[in-house]
N, C-alpha and C positions, 0 to 999 in steps of 0.2 A: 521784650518780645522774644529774644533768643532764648529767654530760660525756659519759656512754654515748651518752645521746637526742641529745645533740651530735652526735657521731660518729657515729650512725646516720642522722641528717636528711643530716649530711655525705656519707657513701657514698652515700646515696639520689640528692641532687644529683648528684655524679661518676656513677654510673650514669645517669643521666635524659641527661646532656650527651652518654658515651660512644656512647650509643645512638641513631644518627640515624634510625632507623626508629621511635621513638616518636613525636616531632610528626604525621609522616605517619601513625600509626594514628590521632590522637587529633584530626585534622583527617578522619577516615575515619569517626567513631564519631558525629561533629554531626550534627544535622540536615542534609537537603539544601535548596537555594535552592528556593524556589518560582519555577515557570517562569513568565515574563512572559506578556499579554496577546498574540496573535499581531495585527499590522495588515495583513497579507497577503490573508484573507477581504475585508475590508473595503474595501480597494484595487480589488481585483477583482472587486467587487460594482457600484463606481462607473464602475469603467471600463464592464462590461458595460454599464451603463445610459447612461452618455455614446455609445458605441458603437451602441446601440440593439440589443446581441443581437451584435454580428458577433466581440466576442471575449470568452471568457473563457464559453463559455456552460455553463450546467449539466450535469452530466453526466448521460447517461440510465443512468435508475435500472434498468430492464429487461434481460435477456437475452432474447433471443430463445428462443421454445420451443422445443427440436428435434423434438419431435412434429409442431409447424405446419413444422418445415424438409423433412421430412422427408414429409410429405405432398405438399408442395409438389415436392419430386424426383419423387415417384409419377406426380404429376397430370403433369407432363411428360415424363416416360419416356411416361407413356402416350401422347399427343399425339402426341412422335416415333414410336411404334409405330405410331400410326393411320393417320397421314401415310404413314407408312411402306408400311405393307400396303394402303392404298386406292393410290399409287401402281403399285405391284407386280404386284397381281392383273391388272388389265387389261394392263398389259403382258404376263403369264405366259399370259394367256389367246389373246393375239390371235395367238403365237408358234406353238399347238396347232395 
């Protein structure tokens, strides 16, 4: 009975060897590395303050609203219109 379990452990080797895409599943199936500490923030954290602000500066958190953008086109469309038509008028007039 041991030569069977012999011969069976055997073939199993001879397959496991035959089989180059087993290491690679069985390196696939580990845990993965945990990713290292980043020193990058940190770096540039320092330079910023050596720098006094001139590089590396924080990013703005904000977008701008397009409702205040957009008002803001209004209020000056309107401007160029007023401009516009107080320009005009006495000229249109003085030509009658």
């Amino acid at each position: 009975m041991s030569t069977s379990a012999d011969d069976t452990e055997h073939s199993r080797r001879e397959s496991d060897e035959s089989e180059p895409s087993l290491p690679l599943l069985a390196s696939a199936l580990r845990t993965p590395p945990q990713p290292q500490a980043s020193l990058l923030p940190k770096i540039q954290e320092r330079i910023y303050q050596r720098t006094r602000g001139r590089y590396f500066r924080p990013k703005k958190t904000g977008v701008r609203d397009p409702i205040t953008l957009a008002l803001l086109v209004a209020l000056v469309l309107a401007v160029i219109a007023t401009a516009t038509f107080m320009v005009f008028v006495p000229l249109f007039e003085s030509m009658k």
